[in-house]
C-alpha positions in Angstrom: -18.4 177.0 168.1 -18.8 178.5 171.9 -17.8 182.0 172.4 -14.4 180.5 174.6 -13.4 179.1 171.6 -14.0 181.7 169.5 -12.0 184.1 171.3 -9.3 181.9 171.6 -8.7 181.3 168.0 -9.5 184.7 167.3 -6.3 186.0 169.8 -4.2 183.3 168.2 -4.6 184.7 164.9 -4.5 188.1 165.8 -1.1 187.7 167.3 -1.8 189.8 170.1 1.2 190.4 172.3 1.5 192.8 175.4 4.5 195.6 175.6 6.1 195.4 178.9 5.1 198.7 179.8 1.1 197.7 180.0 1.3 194.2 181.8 3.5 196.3 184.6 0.7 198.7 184.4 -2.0 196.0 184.0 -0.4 194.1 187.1 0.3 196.9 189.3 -2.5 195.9 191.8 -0.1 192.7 192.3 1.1 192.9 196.0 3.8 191.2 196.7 4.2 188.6 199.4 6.0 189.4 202.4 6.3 187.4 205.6 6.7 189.5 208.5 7.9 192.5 207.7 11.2 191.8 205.4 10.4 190.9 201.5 11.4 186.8 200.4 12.4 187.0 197.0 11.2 184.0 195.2 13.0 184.2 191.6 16.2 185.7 192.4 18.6 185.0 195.2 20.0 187.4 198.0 22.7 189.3 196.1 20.4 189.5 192.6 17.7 191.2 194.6 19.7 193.6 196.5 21.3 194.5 193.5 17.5 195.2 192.3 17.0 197.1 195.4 20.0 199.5 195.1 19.7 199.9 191.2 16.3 200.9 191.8 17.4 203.6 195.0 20.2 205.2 192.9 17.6 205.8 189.3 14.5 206.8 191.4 16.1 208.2 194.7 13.5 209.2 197.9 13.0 213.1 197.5 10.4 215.4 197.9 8.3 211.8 196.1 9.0 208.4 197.9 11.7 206.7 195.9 11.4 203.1 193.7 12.7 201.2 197.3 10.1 203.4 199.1 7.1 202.4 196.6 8.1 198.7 196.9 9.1 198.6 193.1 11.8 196.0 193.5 9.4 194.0 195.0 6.7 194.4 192.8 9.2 193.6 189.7 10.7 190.4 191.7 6.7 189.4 192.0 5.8 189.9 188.5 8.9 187.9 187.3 8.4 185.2 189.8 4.0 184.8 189.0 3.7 186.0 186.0 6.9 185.1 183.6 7.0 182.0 181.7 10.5 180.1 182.7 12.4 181.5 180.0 11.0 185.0 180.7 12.2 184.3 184.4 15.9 183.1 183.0 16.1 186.7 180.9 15.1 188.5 184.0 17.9 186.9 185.9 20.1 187.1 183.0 19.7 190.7 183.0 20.4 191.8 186.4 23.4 189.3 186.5 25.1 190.8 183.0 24.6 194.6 184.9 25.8 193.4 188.3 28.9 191.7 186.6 29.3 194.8 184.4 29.1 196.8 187.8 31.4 194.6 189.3 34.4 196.6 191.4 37.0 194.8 193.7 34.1 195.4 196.6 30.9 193.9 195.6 28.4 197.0 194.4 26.2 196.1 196.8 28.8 197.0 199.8 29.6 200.0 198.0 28.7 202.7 199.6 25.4 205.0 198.3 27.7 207.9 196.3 29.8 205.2 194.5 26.8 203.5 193.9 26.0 206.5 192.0 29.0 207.3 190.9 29.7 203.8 189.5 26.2 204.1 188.0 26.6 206.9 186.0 30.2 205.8 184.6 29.0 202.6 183.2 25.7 204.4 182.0 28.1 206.9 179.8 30.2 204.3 178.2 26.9 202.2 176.9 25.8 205.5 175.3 28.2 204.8 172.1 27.7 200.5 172.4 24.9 198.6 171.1 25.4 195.1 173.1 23.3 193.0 175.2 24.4 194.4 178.5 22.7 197.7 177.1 19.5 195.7 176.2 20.3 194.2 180.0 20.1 197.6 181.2 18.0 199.6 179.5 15.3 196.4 180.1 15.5 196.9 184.0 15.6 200.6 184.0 12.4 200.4 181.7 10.9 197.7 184.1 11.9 200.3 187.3 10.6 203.3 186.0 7.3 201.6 184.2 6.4 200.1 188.1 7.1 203.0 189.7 4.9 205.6 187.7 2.2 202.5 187.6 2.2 202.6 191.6 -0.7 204.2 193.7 0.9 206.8 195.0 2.2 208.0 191.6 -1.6 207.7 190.0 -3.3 209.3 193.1 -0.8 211.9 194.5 1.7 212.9 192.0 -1.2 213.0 189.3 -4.7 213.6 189.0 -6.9 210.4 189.8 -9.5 209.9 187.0 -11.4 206.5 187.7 -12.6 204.5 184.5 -15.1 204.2 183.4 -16.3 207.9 184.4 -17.4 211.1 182.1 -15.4 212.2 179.0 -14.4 215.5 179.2 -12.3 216.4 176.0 -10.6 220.1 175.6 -11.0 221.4 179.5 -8.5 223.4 180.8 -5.2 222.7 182.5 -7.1 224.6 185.8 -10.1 222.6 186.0 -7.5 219.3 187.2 -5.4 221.2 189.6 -2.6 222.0 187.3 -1.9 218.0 187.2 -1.8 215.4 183.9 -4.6 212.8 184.5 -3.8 209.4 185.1 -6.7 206.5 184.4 -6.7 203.5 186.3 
């Protein structure tokens, strides 16, 4: 038996499967696709990825940091769904942000809505799925997790926010909080 094989067999019956949170962080080097200077969404149409692009502003907002928009997160996430899902991973995706743009549904389309009743609408539907356990939750909580997974997997995050530690490089266990600038370490 070649080594190919081996491996292959061996995965199989391991049943090894990946939690959303590492493939984001494993495909975080993805760079999205952009033709000139305005993002083509390949997956989702127009309104879907809008709706990805303001969800994304109104849970990680531009502050002191760059926001998710800023950090290209909606496009990273739009990438990853459109490369690296299988088809019925892709249909979920779109599934999701459909239920929460239906769910977020006014008599103007959310979208048109201006930023503070974005918010506002935001944080209303957010309090009444606290006491519900549905699949509009699951929707939400799903692309929440996906936003804020790609955006603390960015560069920026890894280099500026926290302390860079390159791997494979020296183990240090047990130093002080000093000797890394007051900062967690990230690894990448």
């Amino acid at each position: 038996m070649d080594r190919r094989t081996a491996l292959k067999y061996t995965t199989l019956m391991t049943g090894v499967s990946l939690s959303s949170a590492f493939v984001t962080g494993f495909l975080s080097g993805c760079t999205p696709e952009k033709t000139g200077t305005v993002y083509t969404p390949g997956l989702l149409n127009k309104d879907q990825y809008q709706f990805l692009q303001s969800i994304s502003d109104i849970l990680i907002p531009p502050t002191e940091t760059p926001g998710a928009v800023e950090l290209g997160v909606p496009e990273l996430l739009e990438t990853i769904a459109y490369k690296c899902y299988t088809k019925d991973q892709q249909q979920h995706f779109k599934q999701y942000i459909q239920h929460i743009m239906v769910a977020l549904g006014t008599n103007k389309s959310f979208i048109s809505l201006d930023l503070s009743s974005q918010q506002e609408a935001v944080k209303e539907f957010e309090e009444g799925l606290h006491s519900s356990f549905s699949n509009l939750k699951d929707s939400y909580m799903e692309i929440k997790g996906s936003i804020a997974s790609a955006y603390l997997n960015t560069k920026y995050v890894g280099t500026e926010l926290l302390e860079y530690l390159p791997v494979p490089g020296p183990y240090e266990p047990c130093i002080p909080i000093s000797k890394t600038n007051g900062k967690a370490y990230t690894y990448g």
